[in-house]
C-alpha positions in Angstrom: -39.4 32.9 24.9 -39.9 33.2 21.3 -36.1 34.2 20.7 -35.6 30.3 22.3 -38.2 28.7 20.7 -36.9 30.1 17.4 -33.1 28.6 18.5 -34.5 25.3 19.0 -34.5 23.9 15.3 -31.3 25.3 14.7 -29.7 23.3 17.7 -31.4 20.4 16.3 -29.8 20.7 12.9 -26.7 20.7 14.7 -26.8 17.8 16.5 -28.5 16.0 13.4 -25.1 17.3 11.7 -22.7 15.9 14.2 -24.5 13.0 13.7 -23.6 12.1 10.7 -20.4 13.0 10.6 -17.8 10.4 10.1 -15.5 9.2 12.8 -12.1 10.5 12.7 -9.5 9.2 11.3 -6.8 7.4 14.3 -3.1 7.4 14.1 -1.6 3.8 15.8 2.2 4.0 15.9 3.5 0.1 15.6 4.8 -1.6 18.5 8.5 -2.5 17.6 8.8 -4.9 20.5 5.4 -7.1 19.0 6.0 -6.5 15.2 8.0 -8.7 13.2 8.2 -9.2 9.3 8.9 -13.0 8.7 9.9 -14.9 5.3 10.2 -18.2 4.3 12.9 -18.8 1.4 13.4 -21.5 -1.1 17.2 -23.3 -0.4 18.4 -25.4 -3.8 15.0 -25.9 -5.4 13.2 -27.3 -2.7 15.6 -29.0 -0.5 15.0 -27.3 2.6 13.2 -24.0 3.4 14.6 -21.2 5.1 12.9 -18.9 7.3 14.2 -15.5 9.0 12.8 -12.2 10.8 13.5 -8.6 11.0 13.9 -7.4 14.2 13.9 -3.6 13.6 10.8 -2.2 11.9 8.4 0.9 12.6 6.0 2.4 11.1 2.4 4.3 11.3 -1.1 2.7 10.4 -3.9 5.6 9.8 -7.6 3.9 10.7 -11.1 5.0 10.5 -13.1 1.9 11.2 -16.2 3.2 10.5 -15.5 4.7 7.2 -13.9 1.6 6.0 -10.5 3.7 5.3 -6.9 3.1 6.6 -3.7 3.7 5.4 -0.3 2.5 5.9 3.5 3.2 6.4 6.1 0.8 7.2 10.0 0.8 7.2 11.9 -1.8 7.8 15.9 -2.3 8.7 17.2 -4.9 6.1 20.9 -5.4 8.5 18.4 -6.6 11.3 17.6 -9.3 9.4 17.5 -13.1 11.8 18.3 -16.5 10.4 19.1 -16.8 14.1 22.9 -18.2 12.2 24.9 -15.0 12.3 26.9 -16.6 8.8 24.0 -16.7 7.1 22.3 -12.8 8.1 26.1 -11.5 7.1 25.4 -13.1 3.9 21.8 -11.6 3.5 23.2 -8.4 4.3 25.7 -8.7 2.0 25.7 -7.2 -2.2 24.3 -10.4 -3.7 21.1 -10.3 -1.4 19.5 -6.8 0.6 23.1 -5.2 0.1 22.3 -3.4 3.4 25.0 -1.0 3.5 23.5 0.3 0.4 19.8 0.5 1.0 19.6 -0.2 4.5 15.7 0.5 4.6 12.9 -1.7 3.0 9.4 0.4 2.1 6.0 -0.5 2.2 3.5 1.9 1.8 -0.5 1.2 0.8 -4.4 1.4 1.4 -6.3 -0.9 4.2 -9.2 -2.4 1.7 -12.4 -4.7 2.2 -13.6 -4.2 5.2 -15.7 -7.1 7.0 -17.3 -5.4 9.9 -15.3 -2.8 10.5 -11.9 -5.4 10.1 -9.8 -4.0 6.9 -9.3 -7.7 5.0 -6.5 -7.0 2.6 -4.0 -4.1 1.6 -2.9 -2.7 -1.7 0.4 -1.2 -1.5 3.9 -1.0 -2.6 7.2 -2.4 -1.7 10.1 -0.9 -2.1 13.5 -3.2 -1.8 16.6 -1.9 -3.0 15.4 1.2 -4.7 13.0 -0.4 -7.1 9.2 -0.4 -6.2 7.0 -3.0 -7.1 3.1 -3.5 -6.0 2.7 -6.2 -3.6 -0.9 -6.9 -1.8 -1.2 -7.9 1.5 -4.0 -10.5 2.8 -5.2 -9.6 6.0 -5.8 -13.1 7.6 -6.9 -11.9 11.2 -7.4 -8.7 12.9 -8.4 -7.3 16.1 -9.0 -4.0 18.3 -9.0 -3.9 22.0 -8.2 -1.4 25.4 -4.3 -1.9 26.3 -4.5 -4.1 29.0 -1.8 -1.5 30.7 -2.5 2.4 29.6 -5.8 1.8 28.0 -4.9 3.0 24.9 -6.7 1.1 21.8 -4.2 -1.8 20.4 -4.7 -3.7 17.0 -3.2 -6.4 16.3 -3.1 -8.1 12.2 -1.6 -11.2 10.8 -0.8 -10.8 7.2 0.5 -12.6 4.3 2.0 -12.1 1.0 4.2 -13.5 -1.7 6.8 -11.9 -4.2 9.8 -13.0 -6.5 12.6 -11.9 -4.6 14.8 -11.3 -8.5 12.2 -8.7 -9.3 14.1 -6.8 -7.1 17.4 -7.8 -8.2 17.8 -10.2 -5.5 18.6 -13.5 -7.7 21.1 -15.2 -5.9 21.0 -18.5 -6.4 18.7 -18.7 -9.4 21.6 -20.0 -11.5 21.3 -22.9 -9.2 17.7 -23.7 -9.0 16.6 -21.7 -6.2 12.6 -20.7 -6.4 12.8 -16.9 -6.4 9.4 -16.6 -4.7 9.3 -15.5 -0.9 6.4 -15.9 1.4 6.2 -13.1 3.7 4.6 -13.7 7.0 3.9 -10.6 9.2 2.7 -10.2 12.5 1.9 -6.6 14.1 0.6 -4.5 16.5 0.3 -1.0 17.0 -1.2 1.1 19.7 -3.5 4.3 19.2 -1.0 7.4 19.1 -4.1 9.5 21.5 -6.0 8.0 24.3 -9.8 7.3 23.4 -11.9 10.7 24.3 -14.1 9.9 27.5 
């Protein structure tokens, strides 16, 4: 009895431990069929504005909620770019613009920051687009966490916004005539938990 007694505050230190440790960190693998980086392009110095997609994009977001950490990796496939006017993606793939059949991947890489109640509300990354890397943060307009409605997995879901000029990265077509070189990404993503939620 005293051998057990003598136990008992040492199991408690244990539990008291576990406790407090922090949640671990969850992998959530994006969902290529609900994740789709959208821009909106100037077209002869505010005549008209164009606006196209990527259809091909993947990528891994690393999340511990109650930490108030996450982390981010995203590549996307510049030839899958959409105008939904197949003239006008040949052009964009094309050496003057994303010159896809030399860099056929766009980077983005960076930190989930300022969390609201457990809802990261911006990132600070990078962006790299035709081998040069520039910093480019992300504002994190909505985001949400919820059971798949199919497997049960746990599936977030982010709107996000940004803005660059596209001739920092040596895409200035057009500048000679007027064009705005700023481009307004839109994103909208998903991504579902890489592990099922322990019972």
């Amino acid at each position: 009895m005293p051998h057990r007694m003598a136990a008992i505050p040492l199991l408690l230190a244990a539990l008291a431990a576990s406790a407090g440790a922090p949640a671990a960190e969850v992998a959530y693998e994006l969902d290529p069929a609900h994740t789709f980086p959208s821009f909106e392009a100037d077209h002869l110095g505010g005549l008209s504005v164009w606006r196209g997609k990527f259809n091909a994009s993947r990528g891994t977001v690393y999340l511990d909620r109650e930490a108030g950490t996450g982390r981010l990796e995203v590549v996307v496939d510049t030839a899958s770019i959409d105008y939904g006017l197949e003239a006008m993606n040949e052009q964009a793939r094309g050496a003057e613009l994303f010159d896809s059949a030399r860099w056929p991947q766009a980077r983005y890489s960076g930190r989930l920051v300022d969390f609201v109640d457990g809802r990261p509300t911006r990132v600070e990354g990078d962006l790299t687009l035709r081998g040069v890397t520039r910093p480019l943060p992300l504002e994190i307009r909505s985001f949400k966490c919820m059971p798949h409605p199919q497997h049960g997995r746990e599936l977030c879901g982010a709107d996000a916004l940004a803005t660059f000029d596209r001739d920092d990265f040596g895409m200035d077509a057009g500048k000679d005539h007027g064009f705005d070189m700023a481009v307004t990404l839109r994103i909208q993503a998903e991504a579902v938990a890489v592990a099922a939620p322990a019972p």
